[in-house]
mmCIF file of the C-alpha atoms, coordinates in Angstrom:
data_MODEL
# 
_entry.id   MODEL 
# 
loop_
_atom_site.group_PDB 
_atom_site.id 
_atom_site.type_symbol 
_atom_site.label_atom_id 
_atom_site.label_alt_id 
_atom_site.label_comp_id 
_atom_site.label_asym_id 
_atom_site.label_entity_id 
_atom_site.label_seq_id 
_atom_site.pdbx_PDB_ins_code 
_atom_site.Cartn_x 
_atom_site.Cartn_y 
_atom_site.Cartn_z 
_atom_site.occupancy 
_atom_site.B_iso_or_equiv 
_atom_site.pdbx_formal_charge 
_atom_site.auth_seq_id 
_atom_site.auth_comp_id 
_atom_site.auth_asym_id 
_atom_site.auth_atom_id 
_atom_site.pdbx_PDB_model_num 
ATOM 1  C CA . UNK A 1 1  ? -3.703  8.423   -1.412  1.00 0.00 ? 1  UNK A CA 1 
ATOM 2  C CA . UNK A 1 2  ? -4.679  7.971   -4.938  1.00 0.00 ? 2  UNK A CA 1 
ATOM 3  C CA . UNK A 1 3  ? -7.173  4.761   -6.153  1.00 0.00 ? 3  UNK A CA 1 
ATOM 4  C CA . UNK A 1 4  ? -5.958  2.625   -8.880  1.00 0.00 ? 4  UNK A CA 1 
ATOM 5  C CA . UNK A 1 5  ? -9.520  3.343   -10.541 1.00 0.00 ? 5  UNK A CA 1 
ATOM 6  C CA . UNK A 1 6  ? -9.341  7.115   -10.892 1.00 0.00 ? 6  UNK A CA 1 
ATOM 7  C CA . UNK A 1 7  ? -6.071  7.398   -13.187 1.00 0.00 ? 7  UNK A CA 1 
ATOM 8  C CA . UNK A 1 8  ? -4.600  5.707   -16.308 1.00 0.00 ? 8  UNK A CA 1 
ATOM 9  C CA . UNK A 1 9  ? -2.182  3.274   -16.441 1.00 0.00 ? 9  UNK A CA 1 
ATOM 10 C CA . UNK A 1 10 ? 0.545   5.297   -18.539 1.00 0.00 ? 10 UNK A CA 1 
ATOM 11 C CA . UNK A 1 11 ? 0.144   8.102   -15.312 1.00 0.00 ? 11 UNK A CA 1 
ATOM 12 C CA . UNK A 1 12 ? 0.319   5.394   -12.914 1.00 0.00 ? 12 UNK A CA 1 
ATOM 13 C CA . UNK A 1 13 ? 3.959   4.382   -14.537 1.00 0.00 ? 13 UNK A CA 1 
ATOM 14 C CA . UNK A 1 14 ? 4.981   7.814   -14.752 1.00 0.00 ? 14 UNK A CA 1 
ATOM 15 C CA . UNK A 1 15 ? 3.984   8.203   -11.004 1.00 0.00 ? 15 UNK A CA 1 
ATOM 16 C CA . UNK A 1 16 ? 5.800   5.063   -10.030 1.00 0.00 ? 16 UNK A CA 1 
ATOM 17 C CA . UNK A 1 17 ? 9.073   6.107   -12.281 1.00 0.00 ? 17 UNK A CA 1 
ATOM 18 C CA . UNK A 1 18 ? 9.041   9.715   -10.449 1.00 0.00 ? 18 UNK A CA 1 
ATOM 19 C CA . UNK A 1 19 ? 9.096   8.535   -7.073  1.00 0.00 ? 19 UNK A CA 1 
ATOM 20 C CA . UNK A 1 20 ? 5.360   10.088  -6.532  1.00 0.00 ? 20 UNK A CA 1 
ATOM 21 C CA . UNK A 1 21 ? 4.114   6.117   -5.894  1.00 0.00 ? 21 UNK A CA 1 
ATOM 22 C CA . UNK A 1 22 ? 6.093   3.831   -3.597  1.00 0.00 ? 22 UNK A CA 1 
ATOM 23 C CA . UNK A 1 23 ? 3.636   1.604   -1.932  1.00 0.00 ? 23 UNK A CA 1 
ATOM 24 C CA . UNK A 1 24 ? 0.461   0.011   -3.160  1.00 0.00 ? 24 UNK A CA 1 
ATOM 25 C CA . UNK A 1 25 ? -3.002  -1.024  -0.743  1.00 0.00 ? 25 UNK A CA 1 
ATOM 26 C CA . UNK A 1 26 ? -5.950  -2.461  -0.232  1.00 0.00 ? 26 UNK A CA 1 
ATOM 27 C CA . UNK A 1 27 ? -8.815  -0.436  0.376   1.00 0.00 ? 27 UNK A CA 1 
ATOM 28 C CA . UNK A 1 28 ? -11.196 -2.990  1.820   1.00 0.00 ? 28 UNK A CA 1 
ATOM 29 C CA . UNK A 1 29 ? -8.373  -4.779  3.326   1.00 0.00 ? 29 UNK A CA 1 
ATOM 30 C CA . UNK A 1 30 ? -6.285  -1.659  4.652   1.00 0.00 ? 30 UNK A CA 1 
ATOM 31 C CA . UNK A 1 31 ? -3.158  -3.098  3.899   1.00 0.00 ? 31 UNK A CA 1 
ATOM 32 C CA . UNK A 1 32 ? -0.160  -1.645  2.206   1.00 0.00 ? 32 UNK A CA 1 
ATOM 33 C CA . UNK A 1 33 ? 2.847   -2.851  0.493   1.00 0.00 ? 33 UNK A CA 1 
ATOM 34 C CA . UNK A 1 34 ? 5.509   -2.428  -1.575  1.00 0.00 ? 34 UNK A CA 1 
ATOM 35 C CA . UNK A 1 35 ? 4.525   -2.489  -5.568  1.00 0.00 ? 35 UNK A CA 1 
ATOM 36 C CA . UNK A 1 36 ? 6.408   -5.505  -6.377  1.00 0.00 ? 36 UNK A CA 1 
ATOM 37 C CA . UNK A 1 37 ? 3.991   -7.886  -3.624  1.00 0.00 ? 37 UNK A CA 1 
ATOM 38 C CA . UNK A 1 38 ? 2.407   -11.241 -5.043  1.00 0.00 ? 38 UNK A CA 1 
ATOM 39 C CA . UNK A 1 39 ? -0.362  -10.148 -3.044  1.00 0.00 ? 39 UNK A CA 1 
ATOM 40 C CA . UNK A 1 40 ? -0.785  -6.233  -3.895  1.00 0.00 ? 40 UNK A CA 1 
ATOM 41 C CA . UNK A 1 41 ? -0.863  -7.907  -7.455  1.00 0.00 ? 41 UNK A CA 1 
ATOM 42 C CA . UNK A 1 42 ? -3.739  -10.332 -7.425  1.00 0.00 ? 42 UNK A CA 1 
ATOM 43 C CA . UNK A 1 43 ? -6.019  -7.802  -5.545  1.00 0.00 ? 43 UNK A CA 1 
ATOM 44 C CA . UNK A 1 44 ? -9.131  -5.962  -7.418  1.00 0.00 ? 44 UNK A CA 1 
ATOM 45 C CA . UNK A 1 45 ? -7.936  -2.968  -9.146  1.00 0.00 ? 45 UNK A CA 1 
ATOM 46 C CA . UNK A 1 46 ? -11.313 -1.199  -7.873  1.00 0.00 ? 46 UNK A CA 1 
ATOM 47 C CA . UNK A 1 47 ? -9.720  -2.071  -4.276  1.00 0.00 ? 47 UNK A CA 1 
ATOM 48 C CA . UNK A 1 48 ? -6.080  -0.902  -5.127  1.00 0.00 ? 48 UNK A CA 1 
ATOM 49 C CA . UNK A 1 49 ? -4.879  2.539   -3.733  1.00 0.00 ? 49 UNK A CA 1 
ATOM 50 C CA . UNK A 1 50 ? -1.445  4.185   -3.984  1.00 0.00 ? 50 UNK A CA 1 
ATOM 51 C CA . UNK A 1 51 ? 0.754   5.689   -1.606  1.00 0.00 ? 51 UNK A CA 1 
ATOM 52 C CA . UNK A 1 52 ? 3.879   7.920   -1.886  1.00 0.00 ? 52 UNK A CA 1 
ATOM 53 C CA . UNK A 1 53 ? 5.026   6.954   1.486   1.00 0.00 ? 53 UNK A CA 1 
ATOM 54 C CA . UNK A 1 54 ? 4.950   4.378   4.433   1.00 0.00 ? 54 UNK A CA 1 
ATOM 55 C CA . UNK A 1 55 ? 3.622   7.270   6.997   1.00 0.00 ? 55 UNK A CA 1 
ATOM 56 C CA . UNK A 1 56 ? 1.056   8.265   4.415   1.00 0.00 ? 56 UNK A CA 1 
ATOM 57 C CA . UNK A 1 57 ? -0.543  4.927   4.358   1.00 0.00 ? 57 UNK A CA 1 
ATOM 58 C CA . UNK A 1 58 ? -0.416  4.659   7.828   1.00 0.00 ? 58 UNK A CA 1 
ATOM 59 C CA . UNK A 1 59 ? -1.813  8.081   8.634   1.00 0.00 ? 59 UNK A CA 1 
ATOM 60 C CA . UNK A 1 60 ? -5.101  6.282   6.862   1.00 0.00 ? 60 UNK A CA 1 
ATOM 61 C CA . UNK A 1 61 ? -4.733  4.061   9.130   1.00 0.00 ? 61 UNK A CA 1 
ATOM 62 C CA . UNK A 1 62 ? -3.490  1.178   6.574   1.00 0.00 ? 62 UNK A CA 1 
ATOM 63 C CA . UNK A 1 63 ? -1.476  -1.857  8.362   1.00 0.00 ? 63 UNK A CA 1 
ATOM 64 C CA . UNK A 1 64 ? 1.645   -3.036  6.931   1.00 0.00 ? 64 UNK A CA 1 
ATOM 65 C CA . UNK A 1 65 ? 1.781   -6.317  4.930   1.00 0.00 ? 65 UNK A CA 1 
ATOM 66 C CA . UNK A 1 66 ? 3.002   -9.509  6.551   1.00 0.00 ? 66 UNK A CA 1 
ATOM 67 C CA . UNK A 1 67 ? 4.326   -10.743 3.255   1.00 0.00 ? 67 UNK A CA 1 
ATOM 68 C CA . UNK A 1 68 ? 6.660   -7.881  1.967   1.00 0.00 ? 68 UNK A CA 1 
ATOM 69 C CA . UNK A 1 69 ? 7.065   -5.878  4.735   1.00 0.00 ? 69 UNK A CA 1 
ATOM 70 C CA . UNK A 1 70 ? 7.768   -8.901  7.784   1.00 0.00 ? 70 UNK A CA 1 
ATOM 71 C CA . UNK A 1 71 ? 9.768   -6.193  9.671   1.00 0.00 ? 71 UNK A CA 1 
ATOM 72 C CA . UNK A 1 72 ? 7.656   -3.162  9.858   1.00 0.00 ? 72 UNK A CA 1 
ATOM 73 C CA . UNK A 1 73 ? 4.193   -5.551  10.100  1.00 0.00 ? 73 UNK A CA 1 
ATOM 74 C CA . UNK A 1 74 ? 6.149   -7.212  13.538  1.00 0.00 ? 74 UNK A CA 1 
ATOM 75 C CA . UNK A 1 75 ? 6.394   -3.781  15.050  1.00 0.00 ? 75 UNK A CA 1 
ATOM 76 C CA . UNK A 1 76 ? 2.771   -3.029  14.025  1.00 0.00 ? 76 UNK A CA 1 
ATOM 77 C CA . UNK A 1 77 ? 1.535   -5.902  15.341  1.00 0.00 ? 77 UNK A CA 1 
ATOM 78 C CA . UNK A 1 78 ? 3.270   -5.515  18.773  1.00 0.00 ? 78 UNK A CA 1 
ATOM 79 C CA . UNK A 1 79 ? 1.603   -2.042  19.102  1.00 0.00 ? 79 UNK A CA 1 
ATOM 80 C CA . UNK A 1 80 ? -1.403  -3.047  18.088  1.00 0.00 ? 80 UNK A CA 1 
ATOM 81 C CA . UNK A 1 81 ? -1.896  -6.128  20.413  1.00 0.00 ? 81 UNK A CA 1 
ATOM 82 C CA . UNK A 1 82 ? -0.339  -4.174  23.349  1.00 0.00 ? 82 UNK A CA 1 
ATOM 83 C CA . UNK A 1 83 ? -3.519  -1.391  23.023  1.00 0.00 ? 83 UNK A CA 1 
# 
């Protein structure tokens, strides 16, 4: 996991273009997405955190979005509520 605030924009596109950043969160929120999300964009860039995968973000614990990711957030949610 890497936080918006600790590296430059210019590495953060060379990141994203090398396949080393796939998914975008919220720290406060912990919620992950994919980069392109109307909501990962209007968030706090202090509160944005990357991630090069889906099982990254969710081995810190990080929930799917309900907006970009309907599918995967479904399934979380069923687990979830079933605990």
């Amino acid at each position: 996991m890497e936080r918006h605030i600790e590296i430059s924009d210019s590495v953060l596109r060379s990141k994203i273009r090398s396949g080393k950043i796939n998914f975008g969160g919220n720290k406060k929120l912990k919620i992950y997405g994919l980069l392109n999300c109307f909501s990962g964009k209007s968030m706090k860039r202090e509160n944005r955190v990357f991630f090069i995968s889906e099982n990254e973000a969710l081995e810190n614990k990080y929930r799917p979005c309900g907006h970009c990711l309907k599918k995967e957030y479904k399934i979380w949610k069923k687990e979830y509520t079933q605990e």
